[in-house]
DOPA-452222 format. One record per residue: residue in three letters; x, y, z of N, C-alpha, C in turn; residue number from 1. Coordinates in Angstrom, 3 decimals. Example, Ala and Ser with C-alpha at 12.3 -4.5 7.8 and 13.67 -1.06 7.14 Angstrom:
+-----+----------+----------+----------+----------+----------+----------+----------+----------+----------+-----+
: res :      n_x :      n_y :      n_z :     ca_x :     ca_y :     ca_z :      c_x :      c_y :      c_z :   n :
+-----+----------+----------+----------+----------+----------+----------+----------+----------+----------+-----+
: ALA :   13.190 :   -5.690 :    7.800 :   12.300 :   -4.500 :    7.800 :   13.200 :   -3.300 :    7.800 :   1 :
: SER :   12.850 :   -2.250 :    7.080 :   13.670 :   -1.060 :    7.140 :   12.900 :    0.030 :    7.870 :   2 :
+-----+----------+----------+----------+----------+----------+----------+----------+----------+----------+-----+
END
This chain:
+-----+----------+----------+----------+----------+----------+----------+----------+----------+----------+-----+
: res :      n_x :      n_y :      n_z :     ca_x :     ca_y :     ca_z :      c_x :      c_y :      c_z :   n :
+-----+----------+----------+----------+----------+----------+----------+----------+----------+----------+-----+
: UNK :  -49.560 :   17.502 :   67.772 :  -48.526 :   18.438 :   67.541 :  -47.136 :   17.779 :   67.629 :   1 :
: UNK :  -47.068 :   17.080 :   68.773 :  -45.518 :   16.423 :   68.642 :  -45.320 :   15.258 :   67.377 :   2 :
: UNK :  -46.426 :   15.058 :   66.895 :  -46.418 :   14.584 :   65.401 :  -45.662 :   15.099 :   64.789 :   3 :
: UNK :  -46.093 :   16.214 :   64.312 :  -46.127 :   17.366 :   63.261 :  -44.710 :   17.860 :   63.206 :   4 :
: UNK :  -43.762 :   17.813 :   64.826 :  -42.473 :   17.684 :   65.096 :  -41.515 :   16.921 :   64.460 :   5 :
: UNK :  -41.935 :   15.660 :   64.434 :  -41.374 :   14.182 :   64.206 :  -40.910 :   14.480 :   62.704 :   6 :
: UNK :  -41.996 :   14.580 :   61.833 :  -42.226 :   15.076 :   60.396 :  -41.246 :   16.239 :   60.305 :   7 :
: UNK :  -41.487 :   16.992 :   60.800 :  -40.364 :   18.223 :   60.484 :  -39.146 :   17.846 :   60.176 :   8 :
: UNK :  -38.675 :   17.121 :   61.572 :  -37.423 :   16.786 :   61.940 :  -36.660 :   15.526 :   60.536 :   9 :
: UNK :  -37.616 :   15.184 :   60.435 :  -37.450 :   13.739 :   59.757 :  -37.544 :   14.770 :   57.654 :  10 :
: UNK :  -38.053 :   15.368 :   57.484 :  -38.022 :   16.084 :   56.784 :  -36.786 :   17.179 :   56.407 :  11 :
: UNK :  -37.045 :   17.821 :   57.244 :  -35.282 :   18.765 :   57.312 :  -34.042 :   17.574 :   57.481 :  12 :
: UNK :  -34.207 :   16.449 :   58.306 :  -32.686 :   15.715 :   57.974 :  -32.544 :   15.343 :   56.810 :  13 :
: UNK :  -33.899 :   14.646 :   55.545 :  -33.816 :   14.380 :   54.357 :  -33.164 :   15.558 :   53.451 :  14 :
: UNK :  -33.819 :   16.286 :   53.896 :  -33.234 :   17.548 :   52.582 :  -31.839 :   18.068 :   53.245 :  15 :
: UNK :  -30.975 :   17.641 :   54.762 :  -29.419 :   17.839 :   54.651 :  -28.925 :   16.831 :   54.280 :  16 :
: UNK :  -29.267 :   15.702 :   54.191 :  -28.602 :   14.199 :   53.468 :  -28.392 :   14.640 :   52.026 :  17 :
: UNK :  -29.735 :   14.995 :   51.339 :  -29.963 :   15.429 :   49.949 :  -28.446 :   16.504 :   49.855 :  18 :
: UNK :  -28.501 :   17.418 :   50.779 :  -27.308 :   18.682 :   50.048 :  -26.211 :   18.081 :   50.659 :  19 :
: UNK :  -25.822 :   17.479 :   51.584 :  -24.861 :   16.586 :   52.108 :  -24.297 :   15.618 :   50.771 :  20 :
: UNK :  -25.027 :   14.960 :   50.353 :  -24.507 :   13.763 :   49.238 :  -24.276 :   14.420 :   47.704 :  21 :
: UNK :  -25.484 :   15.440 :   47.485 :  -25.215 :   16.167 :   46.592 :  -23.656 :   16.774 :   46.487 :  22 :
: UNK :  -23.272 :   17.333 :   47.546 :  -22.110 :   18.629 :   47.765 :  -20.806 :   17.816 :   47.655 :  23 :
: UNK :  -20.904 :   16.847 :   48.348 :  -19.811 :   15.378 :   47.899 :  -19.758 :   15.369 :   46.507 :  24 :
: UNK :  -20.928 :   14.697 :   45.762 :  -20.831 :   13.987 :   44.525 :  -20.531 :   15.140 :   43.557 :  25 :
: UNK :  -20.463 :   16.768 :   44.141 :  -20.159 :   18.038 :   42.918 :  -18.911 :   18.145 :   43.204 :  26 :
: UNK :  -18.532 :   17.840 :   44.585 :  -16.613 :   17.996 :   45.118 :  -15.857 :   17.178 :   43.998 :  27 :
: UNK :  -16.374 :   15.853 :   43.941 :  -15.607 :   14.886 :   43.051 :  -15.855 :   15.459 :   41.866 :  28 :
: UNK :  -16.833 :   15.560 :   40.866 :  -16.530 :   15.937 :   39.726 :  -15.419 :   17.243 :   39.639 :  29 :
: UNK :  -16.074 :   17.934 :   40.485 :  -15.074 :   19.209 :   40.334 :  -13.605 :   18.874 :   40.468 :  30 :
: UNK :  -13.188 :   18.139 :   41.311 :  -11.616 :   17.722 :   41.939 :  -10.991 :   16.770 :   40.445 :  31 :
: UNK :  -11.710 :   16.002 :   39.953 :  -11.569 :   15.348 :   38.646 :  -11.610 :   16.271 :   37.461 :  32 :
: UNK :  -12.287 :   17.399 :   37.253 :  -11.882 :   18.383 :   36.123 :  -10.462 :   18.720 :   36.894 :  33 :
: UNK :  -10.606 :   19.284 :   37.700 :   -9.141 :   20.316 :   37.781 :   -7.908 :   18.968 :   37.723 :  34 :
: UNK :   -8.163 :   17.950 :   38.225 :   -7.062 :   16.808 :   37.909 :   -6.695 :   16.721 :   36.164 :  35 :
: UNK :   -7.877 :   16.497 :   35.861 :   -7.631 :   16.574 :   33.811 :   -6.984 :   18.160 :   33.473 :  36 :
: UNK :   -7.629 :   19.154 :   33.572 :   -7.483 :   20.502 :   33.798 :   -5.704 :   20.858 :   33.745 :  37 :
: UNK :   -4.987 :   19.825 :   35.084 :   -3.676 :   20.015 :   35.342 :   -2.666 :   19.323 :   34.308 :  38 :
: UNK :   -3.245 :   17.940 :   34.011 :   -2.707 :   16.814 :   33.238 :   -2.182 :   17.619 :   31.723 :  39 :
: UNK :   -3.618 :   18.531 :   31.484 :   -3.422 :   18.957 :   29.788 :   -2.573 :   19.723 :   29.854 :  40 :
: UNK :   -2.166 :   20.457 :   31.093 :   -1.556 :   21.465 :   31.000 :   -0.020 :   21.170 :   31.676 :  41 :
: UNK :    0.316 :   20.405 :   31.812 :    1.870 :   19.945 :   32.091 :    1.862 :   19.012 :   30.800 :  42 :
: UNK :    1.239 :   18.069 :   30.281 :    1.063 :   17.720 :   28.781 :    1.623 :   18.893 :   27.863 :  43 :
: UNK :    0.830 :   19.671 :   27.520 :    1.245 :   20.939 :   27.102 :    2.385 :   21.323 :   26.504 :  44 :
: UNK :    3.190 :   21.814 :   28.462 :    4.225 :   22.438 :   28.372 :    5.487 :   21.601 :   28.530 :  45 :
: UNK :    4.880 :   20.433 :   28.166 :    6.019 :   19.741 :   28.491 :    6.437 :   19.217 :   26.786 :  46 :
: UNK :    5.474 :   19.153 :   25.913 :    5.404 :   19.449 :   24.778 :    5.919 :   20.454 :   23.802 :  47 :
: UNK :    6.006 :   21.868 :   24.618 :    5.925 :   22.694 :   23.942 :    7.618 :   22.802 :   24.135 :  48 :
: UNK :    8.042 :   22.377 :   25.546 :    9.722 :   22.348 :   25.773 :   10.334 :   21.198 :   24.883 :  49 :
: UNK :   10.013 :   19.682 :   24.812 :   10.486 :   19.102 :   23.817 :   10.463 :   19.724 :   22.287 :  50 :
: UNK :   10.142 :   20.398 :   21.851 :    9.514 :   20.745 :   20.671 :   10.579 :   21.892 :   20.349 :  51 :
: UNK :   11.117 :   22.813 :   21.335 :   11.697 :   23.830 :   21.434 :   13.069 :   23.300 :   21.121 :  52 :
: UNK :   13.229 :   22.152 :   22.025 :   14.519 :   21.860 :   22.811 :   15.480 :   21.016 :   21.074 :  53 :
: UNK :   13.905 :   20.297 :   20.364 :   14.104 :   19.397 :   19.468 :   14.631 :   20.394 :   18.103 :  54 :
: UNK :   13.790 :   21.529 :   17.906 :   14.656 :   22.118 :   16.984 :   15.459 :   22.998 :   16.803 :  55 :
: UNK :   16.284 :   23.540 :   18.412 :   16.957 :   24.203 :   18.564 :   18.280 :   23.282 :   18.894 :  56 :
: UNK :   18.456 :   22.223 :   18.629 :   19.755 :   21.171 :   18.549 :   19.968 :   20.909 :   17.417 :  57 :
: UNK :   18.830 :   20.851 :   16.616 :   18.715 :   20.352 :   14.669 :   19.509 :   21.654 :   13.947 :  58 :
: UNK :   20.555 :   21.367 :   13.531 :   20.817 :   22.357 :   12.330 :   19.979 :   22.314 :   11.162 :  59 :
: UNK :   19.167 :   23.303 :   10.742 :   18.802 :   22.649 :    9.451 :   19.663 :   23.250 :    8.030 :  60 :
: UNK :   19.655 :   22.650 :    7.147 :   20.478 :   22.770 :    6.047 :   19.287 :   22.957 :    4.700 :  61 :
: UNK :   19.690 :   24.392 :    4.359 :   18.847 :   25.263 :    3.839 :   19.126 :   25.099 :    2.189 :  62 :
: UNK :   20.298 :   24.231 :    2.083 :   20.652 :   24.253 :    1.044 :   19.895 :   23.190 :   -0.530 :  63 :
: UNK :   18.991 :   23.400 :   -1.286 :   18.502 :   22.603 :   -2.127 :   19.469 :   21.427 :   -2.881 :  64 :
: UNK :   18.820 :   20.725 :   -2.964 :   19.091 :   19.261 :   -3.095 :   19.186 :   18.772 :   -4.389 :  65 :
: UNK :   20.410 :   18.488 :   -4.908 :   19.570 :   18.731 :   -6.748 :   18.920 :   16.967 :   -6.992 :  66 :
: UNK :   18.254 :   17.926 :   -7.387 :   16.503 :   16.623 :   -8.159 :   17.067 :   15.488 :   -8.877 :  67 :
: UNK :   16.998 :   14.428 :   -8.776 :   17.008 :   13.541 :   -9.404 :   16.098 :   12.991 :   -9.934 :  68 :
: UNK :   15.803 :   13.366 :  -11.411 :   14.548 :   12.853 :  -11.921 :   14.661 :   11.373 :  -12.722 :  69 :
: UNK :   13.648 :   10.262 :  -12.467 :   14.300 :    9.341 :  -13.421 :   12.966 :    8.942 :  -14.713 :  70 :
: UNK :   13.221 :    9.259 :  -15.462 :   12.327 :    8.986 :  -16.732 :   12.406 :    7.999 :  -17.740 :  71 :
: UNK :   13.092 :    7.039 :  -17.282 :   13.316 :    5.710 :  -18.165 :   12.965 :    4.825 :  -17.928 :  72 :
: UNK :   12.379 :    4.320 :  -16.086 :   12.200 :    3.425 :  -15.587 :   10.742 :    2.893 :  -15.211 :  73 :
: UNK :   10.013 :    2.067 :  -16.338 :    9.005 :    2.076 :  -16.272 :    8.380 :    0.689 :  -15.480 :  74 :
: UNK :    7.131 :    0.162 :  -15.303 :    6.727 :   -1.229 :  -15.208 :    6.389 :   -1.803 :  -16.439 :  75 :
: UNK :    6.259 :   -3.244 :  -15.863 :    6.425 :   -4.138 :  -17.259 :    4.833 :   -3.733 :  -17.691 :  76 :
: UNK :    4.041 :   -3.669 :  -17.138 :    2.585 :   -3.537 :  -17.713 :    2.757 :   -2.813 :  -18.354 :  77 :
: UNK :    3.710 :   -1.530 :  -18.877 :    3.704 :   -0.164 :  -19.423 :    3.832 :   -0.726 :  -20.745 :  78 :
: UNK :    5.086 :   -1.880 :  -20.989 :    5.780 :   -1.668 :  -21.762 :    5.573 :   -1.461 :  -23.542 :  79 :
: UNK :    4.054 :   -2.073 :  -23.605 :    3.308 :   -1.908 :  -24.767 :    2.610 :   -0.501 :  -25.153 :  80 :
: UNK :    2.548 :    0.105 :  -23.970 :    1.734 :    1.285 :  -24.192 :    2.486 :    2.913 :  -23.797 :  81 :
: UNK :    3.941 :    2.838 :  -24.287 :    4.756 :    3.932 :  -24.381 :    4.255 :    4.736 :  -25.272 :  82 :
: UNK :    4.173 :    6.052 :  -24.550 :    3.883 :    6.902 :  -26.074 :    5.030 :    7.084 :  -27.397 :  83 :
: UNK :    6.333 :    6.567 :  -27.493 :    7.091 :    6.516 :  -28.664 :    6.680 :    5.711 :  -29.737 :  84 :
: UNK :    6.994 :    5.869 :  -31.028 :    6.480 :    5.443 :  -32.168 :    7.522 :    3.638 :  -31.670 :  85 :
: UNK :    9.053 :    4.001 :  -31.697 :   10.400 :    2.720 :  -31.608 :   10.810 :    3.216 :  -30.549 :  86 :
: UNK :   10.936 :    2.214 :  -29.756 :   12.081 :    2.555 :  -28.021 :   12.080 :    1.039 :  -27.946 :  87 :
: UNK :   13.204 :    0.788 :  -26.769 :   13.716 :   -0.576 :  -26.438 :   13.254 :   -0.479 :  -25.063 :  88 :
: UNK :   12.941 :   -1.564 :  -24.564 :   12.603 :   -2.073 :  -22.906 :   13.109 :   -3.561 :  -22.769 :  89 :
: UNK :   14.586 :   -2.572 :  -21.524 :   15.601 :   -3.529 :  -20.805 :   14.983 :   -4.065 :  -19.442 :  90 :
: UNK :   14.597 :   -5.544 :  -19.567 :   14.297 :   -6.280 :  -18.124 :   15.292 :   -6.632 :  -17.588 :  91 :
: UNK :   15.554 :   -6.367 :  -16.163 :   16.424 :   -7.173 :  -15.518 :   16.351 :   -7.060 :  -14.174 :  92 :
: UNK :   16.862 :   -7.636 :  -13.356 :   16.756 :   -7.355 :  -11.773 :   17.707 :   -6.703 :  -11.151 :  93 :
: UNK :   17.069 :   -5.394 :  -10.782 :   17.736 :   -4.104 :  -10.462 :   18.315 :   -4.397 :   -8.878 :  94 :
: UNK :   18.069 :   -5.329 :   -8.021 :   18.013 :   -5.310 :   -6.780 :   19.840 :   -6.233 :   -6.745 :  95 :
: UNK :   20.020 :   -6.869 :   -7.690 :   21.561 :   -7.444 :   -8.299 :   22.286 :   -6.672 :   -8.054 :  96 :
: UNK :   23.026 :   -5.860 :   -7.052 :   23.938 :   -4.826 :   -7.573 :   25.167 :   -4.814 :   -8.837 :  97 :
: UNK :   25.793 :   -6.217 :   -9.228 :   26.531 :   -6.353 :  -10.028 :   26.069 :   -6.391 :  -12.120 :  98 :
: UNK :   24.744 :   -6.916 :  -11.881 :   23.643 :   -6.511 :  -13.052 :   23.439 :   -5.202 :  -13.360 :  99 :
: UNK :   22.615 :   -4.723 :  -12.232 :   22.555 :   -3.389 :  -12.218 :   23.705 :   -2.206 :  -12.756 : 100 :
: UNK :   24.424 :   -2.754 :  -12.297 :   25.813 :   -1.553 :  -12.128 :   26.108 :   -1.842 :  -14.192 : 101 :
: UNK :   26.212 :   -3.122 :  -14.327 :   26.427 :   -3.685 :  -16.203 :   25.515 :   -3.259 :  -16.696 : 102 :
: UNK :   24.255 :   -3.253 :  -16.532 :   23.194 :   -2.773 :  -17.764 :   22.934 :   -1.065 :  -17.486 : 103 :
: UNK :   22.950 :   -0.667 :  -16.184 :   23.093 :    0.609 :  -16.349 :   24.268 :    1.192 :  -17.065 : 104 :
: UNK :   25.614 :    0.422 :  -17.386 :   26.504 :    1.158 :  -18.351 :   26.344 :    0.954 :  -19.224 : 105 :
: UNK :   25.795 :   -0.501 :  -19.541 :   24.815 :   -0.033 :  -21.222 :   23.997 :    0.405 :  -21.553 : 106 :
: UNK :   22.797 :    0.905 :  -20.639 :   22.536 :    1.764 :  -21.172 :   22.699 :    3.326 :  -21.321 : 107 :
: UNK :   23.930 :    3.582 :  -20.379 :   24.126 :    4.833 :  -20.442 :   25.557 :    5.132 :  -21.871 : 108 :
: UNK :   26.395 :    3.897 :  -22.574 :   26.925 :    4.176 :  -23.315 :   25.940 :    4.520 :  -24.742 : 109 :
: UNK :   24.439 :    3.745 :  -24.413 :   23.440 :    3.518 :  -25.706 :   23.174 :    4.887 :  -25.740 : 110 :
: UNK :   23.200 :    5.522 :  -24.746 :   21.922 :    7.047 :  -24.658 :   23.160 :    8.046 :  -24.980 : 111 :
: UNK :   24.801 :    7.595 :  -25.081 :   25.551 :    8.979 :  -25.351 :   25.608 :    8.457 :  -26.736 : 112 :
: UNK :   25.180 :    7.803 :  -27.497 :   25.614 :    7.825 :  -29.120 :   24.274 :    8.978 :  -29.729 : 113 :
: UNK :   25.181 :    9.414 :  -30.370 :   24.446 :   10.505 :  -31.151 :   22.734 :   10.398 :  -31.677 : 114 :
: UNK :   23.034 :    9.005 :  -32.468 :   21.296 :    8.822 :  -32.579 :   21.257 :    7.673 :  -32.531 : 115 :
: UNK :   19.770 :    7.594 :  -31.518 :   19.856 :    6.330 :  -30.405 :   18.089 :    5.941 :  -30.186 : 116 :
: UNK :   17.462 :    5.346 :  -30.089 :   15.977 :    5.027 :  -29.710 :   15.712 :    5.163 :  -28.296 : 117 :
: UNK :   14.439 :    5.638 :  -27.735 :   14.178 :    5.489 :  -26.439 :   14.724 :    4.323 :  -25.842 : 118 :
: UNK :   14.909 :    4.832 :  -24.654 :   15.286 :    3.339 :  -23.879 :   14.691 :    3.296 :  -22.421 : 119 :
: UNK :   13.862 :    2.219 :  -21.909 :   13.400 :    2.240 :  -20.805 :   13.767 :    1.166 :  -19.909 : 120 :
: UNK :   13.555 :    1.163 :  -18.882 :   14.234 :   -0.311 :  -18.134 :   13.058 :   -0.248 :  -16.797 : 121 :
: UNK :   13.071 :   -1.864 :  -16.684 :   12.231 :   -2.527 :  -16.031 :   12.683 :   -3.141 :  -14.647 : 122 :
: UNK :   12.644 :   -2.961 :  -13.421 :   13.417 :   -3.528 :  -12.535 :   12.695 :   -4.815 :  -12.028 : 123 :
: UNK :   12.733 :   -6.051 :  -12.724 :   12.290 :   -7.211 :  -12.036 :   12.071 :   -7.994 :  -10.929 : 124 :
: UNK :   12.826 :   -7.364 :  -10.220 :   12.605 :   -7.756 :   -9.016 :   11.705 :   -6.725 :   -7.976 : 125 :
: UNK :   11.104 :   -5.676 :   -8.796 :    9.772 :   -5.154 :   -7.798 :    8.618 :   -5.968 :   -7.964 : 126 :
: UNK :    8.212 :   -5.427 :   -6.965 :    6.262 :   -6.339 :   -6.981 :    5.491 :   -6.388 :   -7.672 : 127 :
: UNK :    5.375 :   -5.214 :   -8.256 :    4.631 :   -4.738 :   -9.385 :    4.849 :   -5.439 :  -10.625 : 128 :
: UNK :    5.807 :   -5.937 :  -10.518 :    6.791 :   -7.046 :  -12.045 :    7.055 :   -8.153 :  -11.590 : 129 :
: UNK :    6.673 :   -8.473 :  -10.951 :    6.559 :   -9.967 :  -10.480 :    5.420 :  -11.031 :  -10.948 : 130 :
: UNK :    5.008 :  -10.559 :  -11.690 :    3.714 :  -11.358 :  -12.258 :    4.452 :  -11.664 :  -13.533 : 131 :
: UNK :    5.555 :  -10.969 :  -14.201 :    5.931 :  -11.201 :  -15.214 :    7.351 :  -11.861 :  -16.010 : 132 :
: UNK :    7.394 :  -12.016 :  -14.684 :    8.894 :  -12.967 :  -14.086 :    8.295 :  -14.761 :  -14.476 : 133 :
: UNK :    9.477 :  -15.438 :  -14.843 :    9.179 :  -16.610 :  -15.943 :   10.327 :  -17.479 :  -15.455 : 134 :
: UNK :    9.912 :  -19.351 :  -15.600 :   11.462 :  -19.950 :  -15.637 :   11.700 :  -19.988 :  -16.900 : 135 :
: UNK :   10.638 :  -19.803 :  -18.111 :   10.921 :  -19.614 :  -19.626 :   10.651 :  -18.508 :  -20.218 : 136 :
: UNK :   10.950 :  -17.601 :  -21.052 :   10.676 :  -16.368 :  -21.470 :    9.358 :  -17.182 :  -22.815 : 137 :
: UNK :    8.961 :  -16.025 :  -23.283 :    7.798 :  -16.394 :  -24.334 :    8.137 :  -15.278 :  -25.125 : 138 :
: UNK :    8.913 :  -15.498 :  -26.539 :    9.617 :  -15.014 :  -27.170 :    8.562 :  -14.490 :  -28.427 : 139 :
: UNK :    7.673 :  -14.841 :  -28.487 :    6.141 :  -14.776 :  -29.722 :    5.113 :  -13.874 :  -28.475 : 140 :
: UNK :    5.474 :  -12.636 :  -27.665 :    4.621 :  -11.920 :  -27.367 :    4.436 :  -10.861 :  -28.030 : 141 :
: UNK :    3.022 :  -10.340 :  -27.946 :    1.950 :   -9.791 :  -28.584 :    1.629 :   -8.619 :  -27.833 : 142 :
: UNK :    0.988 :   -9.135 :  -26.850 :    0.636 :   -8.364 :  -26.062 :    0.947 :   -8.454 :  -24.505 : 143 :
: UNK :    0.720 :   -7.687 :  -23.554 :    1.162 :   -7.798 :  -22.293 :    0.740 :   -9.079 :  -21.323 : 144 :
: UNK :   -0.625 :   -9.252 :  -21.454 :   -0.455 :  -10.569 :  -20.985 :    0.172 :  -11.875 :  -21.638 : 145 :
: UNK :    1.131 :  -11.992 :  -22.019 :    1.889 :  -12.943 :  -23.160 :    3.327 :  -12.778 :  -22.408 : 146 :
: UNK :    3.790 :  -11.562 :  -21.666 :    4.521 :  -11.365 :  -21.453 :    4.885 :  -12.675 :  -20.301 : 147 :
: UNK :    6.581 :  -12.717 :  -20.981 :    7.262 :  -14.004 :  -19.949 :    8.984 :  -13.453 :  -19.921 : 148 :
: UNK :    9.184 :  -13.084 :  -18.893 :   10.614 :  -12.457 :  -18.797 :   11.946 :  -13.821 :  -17.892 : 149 :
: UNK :   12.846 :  -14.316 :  -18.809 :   13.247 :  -15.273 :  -17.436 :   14.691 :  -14.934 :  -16.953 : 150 :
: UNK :   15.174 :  -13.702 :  -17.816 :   16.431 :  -13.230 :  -17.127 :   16.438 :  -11.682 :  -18.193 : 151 :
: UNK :   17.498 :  -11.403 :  -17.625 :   17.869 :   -9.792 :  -18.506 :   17.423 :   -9.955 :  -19.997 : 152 :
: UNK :   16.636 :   -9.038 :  -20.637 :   15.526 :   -8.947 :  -21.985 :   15.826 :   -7.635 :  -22.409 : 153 :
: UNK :   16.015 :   -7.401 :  -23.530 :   16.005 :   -6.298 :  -23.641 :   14.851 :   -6.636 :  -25.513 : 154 :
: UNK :   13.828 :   -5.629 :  -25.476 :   13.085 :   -5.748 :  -26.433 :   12.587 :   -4.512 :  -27.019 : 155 :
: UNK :   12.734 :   -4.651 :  -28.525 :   12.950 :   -3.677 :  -29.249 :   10.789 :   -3.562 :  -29.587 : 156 :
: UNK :   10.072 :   -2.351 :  -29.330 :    8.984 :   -2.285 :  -29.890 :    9.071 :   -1.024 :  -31.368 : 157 :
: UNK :    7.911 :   -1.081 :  -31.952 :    7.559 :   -0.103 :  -32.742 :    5.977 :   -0.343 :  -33.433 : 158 :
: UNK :    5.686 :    0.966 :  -33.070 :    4.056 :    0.997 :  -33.176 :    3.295 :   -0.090 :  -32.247 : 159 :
: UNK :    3.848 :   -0.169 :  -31.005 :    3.384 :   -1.058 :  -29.558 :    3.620 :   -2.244 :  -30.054 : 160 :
: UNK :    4.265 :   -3.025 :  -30.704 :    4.345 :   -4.099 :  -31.532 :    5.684 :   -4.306 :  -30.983 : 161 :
: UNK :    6.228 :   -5.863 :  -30.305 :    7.362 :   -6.536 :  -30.574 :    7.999 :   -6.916 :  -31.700 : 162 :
: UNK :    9.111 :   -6.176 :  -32.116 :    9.649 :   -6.228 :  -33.556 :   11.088 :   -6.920 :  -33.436 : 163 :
: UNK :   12.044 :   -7.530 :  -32.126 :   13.041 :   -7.555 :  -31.652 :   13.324 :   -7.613 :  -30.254 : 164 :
: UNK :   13.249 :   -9.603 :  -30.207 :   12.950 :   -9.662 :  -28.850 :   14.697 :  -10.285 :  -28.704 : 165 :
: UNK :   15.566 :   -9.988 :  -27.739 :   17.258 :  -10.009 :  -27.439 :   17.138 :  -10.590 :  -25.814 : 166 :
: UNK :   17.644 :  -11.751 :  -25.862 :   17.719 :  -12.301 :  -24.513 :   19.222 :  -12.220 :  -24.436 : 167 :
: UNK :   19.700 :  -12.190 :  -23.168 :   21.305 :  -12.425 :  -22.785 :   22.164 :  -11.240 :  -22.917 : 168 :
: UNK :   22.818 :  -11.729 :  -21.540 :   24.305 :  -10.318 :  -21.555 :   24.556 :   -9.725 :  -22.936 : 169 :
: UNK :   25.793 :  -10.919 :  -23.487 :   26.324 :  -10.391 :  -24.763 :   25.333 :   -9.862 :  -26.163 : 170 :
: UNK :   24.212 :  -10.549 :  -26.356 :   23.480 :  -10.125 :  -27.036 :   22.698 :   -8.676 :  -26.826 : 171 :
: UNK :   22.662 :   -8.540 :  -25.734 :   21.942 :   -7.534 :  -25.141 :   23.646 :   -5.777 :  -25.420 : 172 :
: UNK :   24.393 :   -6.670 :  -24.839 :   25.690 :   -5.850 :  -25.199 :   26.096 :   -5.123 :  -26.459 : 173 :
: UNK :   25.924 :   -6.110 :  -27.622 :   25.972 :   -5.980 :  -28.741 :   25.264 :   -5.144 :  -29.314 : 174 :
: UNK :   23.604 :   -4.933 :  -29.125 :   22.796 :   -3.827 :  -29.752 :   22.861 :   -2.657 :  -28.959 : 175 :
: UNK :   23.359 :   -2.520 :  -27.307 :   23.308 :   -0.943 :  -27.273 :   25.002 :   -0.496 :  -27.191 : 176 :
: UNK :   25.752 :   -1.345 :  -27.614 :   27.071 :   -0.843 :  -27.750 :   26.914 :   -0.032 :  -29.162 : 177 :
+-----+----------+----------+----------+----------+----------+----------+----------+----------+----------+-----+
END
């Protein structure tokens, strides 16, 4: 019988160790939700006050913006496959501000004459046109891979065909004046 004691005893302390270690290891998870629990929720509102704070300092300006559409400015890969029957395509490097500022007034004196051919322009110095940038131009192109641009170009197509290829300022001056 004082066996049978021993066992008991030794039995009932196992199963308070068991709810003892158990009741610990549920404290911590539990104490770790409500820690995350708190985090999301000062996260939150601390969110929800920047957010408040951010567009109640912003004026916003309700007023529309007028559109600037630009429809002339194509890539060089295009330049064979315009849908116009005759248009001209001006190369040059748009990133020049002093170029830029000259061929955009020629071509904006070309586009106020009464009757005038498409005109598109190529900005050479993007990425996309950089494959077609040259230290020699190739004046007998055909087709787009032929293409060789080595300074401001301006080239006359019709029926996707090079019919009038114009290298240089003044030359270039001369046909859209």
């Amino acid at each position: 019988m004082a066996k049978n004691r021993q066992n008991r005893k030794k039995t009932y302390h196992k199963v308070d160790s068991m709810q003892t270690s158990f009741s610990i290891g549920f404290g911590k998870v539990v104490k770790i939700l409500v820690a995350v629990f708190v985090f999301f929720i000062i996260f939150y509102f601390l969110t929800v006050y920047l957010l408040e704070r951010d567009t109640s300092s912003a004026t916003v300006d309700t007023t529309p913006a007028e559109a600037d559409i630009q429809y002339q400015e194509i890539l060089a890969g295009n330049s064979f496959s315009i849908s116009d029957n005759q248009y001209y395509v001006l190369y040059y490097d748009m990133s020049d501000d002093s170029l830029k500022s000259l061929y955009t007034g020629f071509v904006s004196s070309y586009e106020d004459k009464e009757e005038h051919l498409p005109i598109y322009t190529v900005d050479m110095s993007s990425t996309f046109n950089k494959k077609f940038v040259s230290s020699e131009s190739n004046k007998q192109v055909s087709q787009i891979d032929e293409l060789q641009i080595s300074g401001p170009t301006l080239i006359e197509f019709n029926n996707h065909e090079v019919v009038n290829y114009i290298e240089g300022e003044s030359a270039i001056k001369e046909i859209l004046s």
